[in-house]
Every structure is written in structure tokens, then in C-alpha cells.
C-alpha positions in Angstrom: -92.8 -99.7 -157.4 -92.9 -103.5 -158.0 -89.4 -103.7 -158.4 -88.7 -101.3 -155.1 -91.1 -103.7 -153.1 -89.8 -107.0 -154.0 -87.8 -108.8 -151.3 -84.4 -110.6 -152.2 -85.1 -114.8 -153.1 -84.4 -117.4 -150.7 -81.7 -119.4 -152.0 -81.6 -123.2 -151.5 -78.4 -125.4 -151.8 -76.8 -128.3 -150.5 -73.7 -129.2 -148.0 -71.3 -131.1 -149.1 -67.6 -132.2 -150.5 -66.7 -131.3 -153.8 -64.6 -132.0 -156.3 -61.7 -130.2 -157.8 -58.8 -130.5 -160.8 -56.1 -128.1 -160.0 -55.4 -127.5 -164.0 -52.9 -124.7 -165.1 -52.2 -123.0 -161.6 -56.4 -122.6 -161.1 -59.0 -125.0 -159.8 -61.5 -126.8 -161.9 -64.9 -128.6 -161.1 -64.2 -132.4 -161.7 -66.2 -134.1 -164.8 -65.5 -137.1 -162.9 -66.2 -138.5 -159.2 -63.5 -139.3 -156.5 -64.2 -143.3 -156.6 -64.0 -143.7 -160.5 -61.4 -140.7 -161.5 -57.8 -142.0 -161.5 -55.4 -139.3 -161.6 -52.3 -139.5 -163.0 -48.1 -139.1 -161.5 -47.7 -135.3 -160.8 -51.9 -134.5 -160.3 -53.3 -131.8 -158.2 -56.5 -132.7 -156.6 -59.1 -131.1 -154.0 -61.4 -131.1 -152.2 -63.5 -128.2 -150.6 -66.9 -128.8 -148.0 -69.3 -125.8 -148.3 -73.1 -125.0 -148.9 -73.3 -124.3 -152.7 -76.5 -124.3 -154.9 -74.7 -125.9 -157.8 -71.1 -127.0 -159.3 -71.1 -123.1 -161.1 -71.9 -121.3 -157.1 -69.4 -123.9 -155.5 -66.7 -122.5 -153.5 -63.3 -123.0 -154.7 -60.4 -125.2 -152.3 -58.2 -122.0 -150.9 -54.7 -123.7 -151.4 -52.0 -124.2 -154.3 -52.5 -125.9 -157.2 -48.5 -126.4 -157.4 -47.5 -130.1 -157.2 -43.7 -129.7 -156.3 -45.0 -127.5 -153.2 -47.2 -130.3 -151.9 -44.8 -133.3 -152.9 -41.3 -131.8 -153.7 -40.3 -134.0 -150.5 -41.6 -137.2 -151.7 -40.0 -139.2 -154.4 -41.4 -140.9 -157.2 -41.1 -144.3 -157.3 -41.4 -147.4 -159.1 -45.1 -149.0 -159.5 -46.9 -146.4 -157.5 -47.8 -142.8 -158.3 -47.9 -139.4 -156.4 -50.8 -137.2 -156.0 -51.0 -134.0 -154.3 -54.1 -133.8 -152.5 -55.3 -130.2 -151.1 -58.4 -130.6 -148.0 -60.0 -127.7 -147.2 -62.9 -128.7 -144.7 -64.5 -125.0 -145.8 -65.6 -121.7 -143.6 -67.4 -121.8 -140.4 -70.7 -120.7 -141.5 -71.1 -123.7 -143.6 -70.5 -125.8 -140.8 -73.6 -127.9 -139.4 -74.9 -126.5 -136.5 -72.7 -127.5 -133.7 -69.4 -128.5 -135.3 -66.0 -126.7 -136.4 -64.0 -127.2 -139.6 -60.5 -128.4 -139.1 -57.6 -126.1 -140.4 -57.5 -127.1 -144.1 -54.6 -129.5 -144.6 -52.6 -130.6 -148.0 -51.1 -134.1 -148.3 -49.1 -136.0 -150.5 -50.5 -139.3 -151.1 -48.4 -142.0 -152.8 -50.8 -144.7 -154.1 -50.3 -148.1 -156.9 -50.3 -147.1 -160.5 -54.2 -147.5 -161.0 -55.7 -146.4 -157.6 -58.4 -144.2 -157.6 -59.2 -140.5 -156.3 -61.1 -141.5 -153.4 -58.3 -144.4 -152.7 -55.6 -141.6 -152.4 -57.3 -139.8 -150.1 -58.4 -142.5 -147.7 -54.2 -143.2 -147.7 -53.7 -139.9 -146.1 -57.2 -138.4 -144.6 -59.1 -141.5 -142.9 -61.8 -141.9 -141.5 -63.6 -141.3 -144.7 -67.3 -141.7 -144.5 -70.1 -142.7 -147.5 -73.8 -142.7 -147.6 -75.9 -145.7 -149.0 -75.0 -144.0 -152.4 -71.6 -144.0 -152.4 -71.9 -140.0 -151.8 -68.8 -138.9 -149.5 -69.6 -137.4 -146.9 -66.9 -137.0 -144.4 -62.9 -136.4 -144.7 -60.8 -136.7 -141.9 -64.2 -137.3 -139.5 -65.5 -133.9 -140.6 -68.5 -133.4 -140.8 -69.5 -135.9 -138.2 -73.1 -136.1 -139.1 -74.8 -134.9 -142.2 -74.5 -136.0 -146.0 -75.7 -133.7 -148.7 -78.3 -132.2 -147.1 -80.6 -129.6 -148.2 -80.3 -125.9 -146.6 -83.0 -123.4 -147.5 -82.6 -119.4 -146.8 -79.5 -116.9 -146.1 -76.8 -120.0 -145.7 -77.1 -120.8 -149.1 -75.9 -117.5 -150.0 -72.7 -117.7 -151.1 -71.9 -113.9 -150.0 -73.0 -114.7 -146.5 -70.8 -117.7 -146.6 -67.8 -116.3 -147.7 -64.6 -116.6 -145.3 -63.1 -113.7 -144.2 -59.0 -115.5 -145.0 -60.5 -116.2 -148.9 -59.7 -112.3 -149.3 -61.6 -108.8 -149.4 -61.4 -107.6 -153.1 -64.8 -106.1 -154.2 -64.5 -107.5 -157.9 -64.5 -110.6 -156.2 -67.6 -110.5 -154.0 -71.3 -109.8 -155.4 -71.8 -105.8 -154.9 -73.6 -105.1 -151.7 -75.8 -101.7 -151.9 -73.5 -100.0 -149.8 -70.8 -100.8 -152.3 -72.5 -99.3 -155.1 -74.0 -96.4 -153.8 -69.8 -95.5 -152.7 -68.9 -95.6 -156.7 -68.8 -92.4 -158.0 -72.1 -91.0 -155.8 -70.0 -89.7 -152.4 -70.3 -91.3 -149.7 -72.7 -94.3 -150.0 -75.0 -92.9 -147.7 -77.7 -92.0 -150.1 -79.5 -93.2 -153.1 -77.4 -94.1 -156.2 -77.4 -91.8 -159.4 -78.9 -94.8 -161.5 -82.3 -95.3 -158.8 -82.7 -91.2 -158.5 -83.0 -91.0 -162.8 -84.9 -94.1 -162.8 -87.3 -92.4 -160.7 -87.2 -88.8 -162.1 -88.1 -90.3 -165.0 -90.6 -92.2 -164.0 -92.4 -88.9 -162.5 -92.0 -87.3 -165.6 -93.7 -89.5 -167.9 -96.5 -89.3 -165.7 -96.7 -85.6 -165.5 -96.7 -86.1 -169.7 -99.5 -88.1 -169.8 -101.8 -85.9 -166.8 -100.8 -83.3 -169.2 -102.1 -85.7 -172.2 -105.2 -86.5 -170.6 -106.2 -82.7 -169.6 -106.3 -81.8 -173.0 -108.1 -84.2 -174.4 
């Protein structure tokens, strides 16, 4: 009855630019930050804005990883290096209150042989903006207030938050109770086969022990 009762946790996370390594055709959380990482000729790199409670909940850019799609058109040359930069300024419900993303954008950004992360993207997404700490917190103007800032409750969720275009596959999404009460039980519109045992046999080791204690 405990468990029945108890209401879901508020989640708490923060909004803000992250950091990505498009390794192997998939996207990978960055070890390092934008203004001391320096990529290398031929790198994949993004960047995604979104309410996440940690690096492990953080939402993913939604573009390729593919280098030749991004700077196929731009030729390598001497002294300088290309890097294929993918901005996606993230879905609208992690947007602060009054603002709307920009479409996501990708950019090839041809830089001098030891410029940093954060230097390619000011070369093709200015105005950048920093706080105090050096934290980034606006590409391309966007966000144009806000930097890292904590948000308590349902917009921390990251199944509230997701954007309808990032796809519908269940196995991708946390299961909803509607979504397990339509596998294998019918129609969803009842209780599941797992909480109807769990409480049968809950009522029968109670019945057991009434029947335990009238005997004694």
C-alpha cells in the first residue's frame, strides 16, 4: 500500500550546452571542454542545449555524425584543419520561458592547425556567449538569457522533454503505464497482470495468517 501511494520524484536538472564526439557513426559525451579540446582534420563535433540532470540523462545532438556529409564541399587545405560541427539548439520544451530554438544547423568550420573546439565554432556560429566561468552559454544568440541554470519539477524529465521529430519507438522512451498495461494484458485499459498477482498475493498471505492466528 506504500508502494501504491507513493507519488513519482521531482526531478531536478540544469539547462544548458553540451558537449558531443561523433565517434563510429554515434554520439559520445566529451571528456573534454569546448575551449581546451582540439579536434583533429576530419572530426565530428556537437553540440546539443537541453534540460538534463546529468552527462548519462543528457539528450543526444539529432544530426549525422558523417564528416564527408557536413564537409564533402570544402577542401582540405594547407596549415588549417576542417571540422564538422553539428548545432542543435534542442526541443521547445527546454526552451526558457519565452524564447524559441532555432532550426538545428550543421557547419563546416575550417580553422588553423591548433585551434580549439570553442574557436571552431565561434568561426561559423557567432555571437557565442560565456558566463564569469567560462561556462558557454549561448550559440548563435540562443538562448538569449540564462546560463546553466537550475530547473526543479516535470521539465527536468527527460520523457516530458522529448521532441516529437527525435522519433516514436517505445524501446526508446521510458514505458509509460499505458504502455505497459497494452503488452500482453488487452487493451491497456485495466490493471496489468504483474499489479493484480502482486495483490492476490498479498490477500492471501493475510488470509494465511487470520487463519494462523484463529487457531492458536
Amino acid at each position: 500500500m506504500v508502494m501504491l501511494g507513493a507519488g513519482p520524484a521531482h526531478a531536478e536538472g540544469y539547462r544548458y550546452w553540451s558537449f558531443w564526439d561523433g565517434d563510429g557513426g554515434k554520439w559520445a559525451y566529451a571528456t573534454q571542454g569546448p575551449a581546451t579540446a582540439r579536434p583533429a582534420d576530419g572530426d565530428v563535433q556537437g553540440f546539443r542545449f537541453s534540460v538534463s540532470e546529468n552527462s548519462q540523462d543528457s539528450a543526444k545532438p539529432r544530426g549525422t555524425t558523417d564528416f564527408d556529409r557536413i564537409c564533402g564541399h570544402t577542401p582540405a587545405k594547407g596549415g588549417t584543419k576542417r571540422i564538422a560541427l553539428v548545432v542543435d539548439f534542442g526541443a521547445q520544451a527546454d526552451a526558457p520561458g519565452g524564447e524559441t530554438p532555432p532550426k538545428g544547423r550543421t557547419e563546416c568550420a575550417r580553422v588553423s592547425g591548433d585551434a580549439t573546439s570553442a574557436e571552431a565554432l565561434a568561426s561559423v556560429a557567432k555571437p557565442l556567449r560565456y558566463d564569469s566561468n567560462a561556462l558557454l552559454c549561448a550559440i548563435a544568440g540562443y538562448p538569449q538569457k540564462g546560463c546553466g541554470e537550475q530547473v526543479s519539477g516535470d521539465a527536468a524529465s527527460k520523457s516530458d522533454r522529448r521532441d516529437p521529430s527525435e522519433g516514436s519507438d517505445k524501446s526508446a522512451r521510458p514505458k509509460s503505464p499505458s504502455d505497459a498495461g497494452s503488452e500482453g494484458d488487452g487493451d491497456g485499459s485495466g490493471p496489468s497482470t504483474g499489479l493484480v498477482a502482486g495483490l492476490a498475493a498479498v490477500l492471501a498471505l493475510a488470509a494465511a495468517a487470520l487463519w494462523q492466528s484463529r487457531r492458536t
